[in-house]
N, C-alpha and C positions, 0 to 999 in steps of 0.2 A: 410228743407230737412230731412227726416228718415234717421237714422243713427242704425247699429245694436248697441245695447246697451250689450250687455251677452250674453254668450249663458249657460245651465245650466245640470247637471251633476248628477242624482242620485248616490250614494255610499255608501257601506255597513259601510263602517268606514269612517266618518268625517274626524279625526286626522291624520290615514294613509295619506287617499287623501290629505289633506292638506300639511303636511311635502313631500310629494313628491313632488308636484308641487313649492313649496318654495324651497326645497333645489334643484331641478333636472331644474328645469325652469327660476329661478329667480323671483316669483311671491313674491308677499306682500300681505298676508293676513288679513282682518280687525278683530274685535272684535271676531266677530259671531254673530248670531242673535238665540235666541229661541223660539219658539211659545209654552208655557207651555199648553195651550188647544188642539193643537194637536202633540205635542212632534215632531213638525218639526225642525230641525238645521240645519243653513247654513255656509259657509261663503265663502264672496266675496275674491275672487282672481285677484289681479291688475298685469299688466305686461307691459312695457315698450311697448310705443305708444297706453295710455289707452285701450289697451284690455281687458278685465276683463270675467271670470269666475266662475258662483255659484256654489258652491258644496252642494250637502241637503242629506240629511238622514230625516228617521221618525221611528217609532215604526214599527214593521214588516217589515221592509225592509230587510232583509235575506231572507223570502217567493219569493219576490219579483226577485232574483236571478233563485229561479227556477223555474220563471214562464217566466225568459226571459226579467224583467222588467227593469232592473238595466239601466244603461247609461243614455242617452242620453235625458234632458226632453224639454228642449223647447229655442228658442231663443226668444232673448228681442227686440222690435224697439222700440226706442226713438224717436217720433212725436213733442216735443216738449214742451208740456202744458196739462194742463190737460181737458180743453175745445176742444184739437183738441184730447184727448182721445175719450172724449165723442162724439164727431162730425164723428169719423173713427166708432167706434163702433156705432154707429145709423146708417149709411151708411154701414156696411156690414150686419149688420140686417133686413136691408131693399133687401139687394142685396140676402139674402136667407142664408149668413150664419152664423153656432151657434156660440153666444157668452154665451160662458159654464162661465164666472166671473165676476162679477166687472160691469160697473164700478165701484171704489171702489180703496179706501188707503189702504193696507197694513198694515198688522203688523210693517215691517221694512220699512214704510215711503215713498214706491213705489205708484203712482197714475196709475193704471193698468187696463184695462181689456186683459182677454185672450179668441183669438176665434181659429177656427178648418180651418185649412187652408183645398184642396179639399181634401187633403190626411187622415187626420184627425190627424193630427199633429199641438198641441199647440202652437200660435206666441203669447205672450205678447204684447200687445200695453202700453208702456210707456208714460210719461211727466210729 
């Protein structure tokens, strides 16, 4: 069964977002992650009844504020495995639609592709 795994959160300040959601929500934040090749940082936010929450920032994301970009980036589904990644993504490829990533492991250890739902709004497919 697909389960949502994340949903994920562009912001201009990491740290902010973070201590607020820690101190105002109750979340548990983990390390962080950084991608030093594209100055991407995140971090997971856990909240009672595994909910969980990425926060990312990158380099120019203040532009990104006045273009309207800021919020909201993508949700995650957890399919399961990484075979039934590949197996959903050959099957929406086939049904006609883009798969803009992946497949493909992650920096921070996610086996992911991401496609364009009809909206053109990013789902991650997980496992």
């Amino acid at each position: 069964m697909t389960r949502i795994d994340h949903a994920a959160l562009y912001v201009a300040d990491l740290e902010t977002a973070r201590d607020f959601f820690v101190t105002w929500f109750g979340a548990t934040a983990n390390e962080g992650y950084h991608n030093p090749r594209t100055g991407l940082r995140t971090h997971f936010l856990s909240f009672e009844g595994d909910a969980k929450l990425e926060i990312m920032t990158r380099p120019g994301i203040e532009r990104a504020r006045e273009e309207g970009l800021l919020g909201w980036a993508h949700v995650a589904l957890d399919v399961g495995s990484p075979q039934a990644v590949d197996d959903l993504a050959a099957r929406l490829t086939e049904a006609g639609f883009q798969v803009i990533n992946g497949p493909r492991t992650t920096g921070d250890g996610y086996y992911e592709a991401v496609v364009l739902d009809p909206e053109g709004n990013e789902v991650e497919i997980i496992g």
